[in-house]
C-alpha positions as CSV (number, residue, x, y, z in Angstrom):
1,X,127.1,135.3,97.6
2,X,127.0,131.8,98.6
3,X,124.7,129.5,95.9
4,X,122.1,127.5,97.7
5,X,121.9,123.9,96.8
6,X,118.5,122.9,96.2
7,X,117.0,120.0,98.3
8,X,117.1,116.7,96.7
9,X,114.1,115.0,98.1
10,X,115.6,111.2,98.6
11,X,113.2,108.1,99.1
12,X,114.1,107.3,103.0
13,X,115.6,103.9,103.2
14,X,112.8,101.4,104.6
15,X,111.9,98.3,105.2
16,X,111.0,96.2,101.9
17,X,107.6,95.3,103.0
18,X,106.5,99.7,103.0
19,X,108.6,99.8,100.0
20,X,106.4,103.0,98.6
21,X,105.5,104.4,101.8
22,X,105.1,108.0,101.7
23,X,103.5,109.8,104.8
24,X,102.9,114.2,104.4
25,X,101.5,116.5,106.4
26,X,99.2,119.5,104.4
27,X,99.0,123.4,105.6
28,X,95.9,122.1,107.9
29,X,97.9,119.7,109.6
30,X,96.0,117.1,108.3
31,X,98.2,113.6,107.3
32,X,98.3,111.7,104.4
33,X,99.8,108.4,103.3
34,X,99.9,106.2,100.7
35,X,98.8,103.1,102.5
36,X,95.7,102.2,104.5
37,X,96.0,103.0,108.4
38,X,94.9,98.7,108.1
39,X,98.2,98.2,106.9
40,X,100.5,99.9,108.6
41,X,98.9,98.3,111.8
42,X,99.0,95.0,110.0
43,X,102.8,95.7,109.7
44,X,103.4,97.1,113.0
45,X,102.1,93.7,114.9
46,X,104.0,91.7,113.0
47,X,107.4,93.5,113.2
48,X,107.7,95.9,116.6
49,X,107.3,94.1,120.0
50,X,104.5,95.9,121.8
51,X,106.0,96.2,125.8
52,X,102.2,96.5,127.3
53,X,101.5,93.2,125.6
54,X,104.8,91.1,126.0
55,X,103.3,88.7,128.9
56,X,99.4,88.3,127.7
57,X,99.6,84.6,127.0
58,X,98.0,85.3,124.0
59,X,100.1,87.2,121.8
60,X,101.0,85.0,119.2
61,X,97.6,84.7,118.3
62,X,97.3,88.7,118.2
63,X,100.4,88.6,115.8
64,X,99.0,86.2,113.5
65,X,96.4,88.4,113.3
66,X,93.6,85.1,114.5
67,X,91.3,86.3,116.7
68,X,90.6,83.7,119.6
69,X,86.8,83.0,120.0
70,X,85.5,82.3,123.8
């Protein structure tokens, strides 16, 4: 009989500002990570372009993360 090799778990390679990040999923299907959802947001402004936003004139204020007051 074949031996099975067991499964190495290997820290997926990520950018160095969610250096850490670890994300799981438990029996109830409830997720888990090891940063705040604040975070990851905070992350996902700065770095990923979002398409529905691209011609607001006032996206780079949104990415800054300064709130323009009327």
């Amino acid at each position: 009989m074949a031996k099975k090799n067991p499964k190495k778990e290997e820290n997926p390679k990520v950018h160095k500002d969610l250096d850490g990040f670890q994300m799981n999923i438990n029996s109830f299907g409830e997720i888990s990570s090891s940063f705040s959802i604040d975070k990851l947001n905070e992350f996902l402004n700065k770095n990923v372009e979002d398409k529905k936003l691209k011609d607001r004139e006032d996206i780079d204020e949104i990415k800054d993360g300064k709130k323009k007051k009327k």
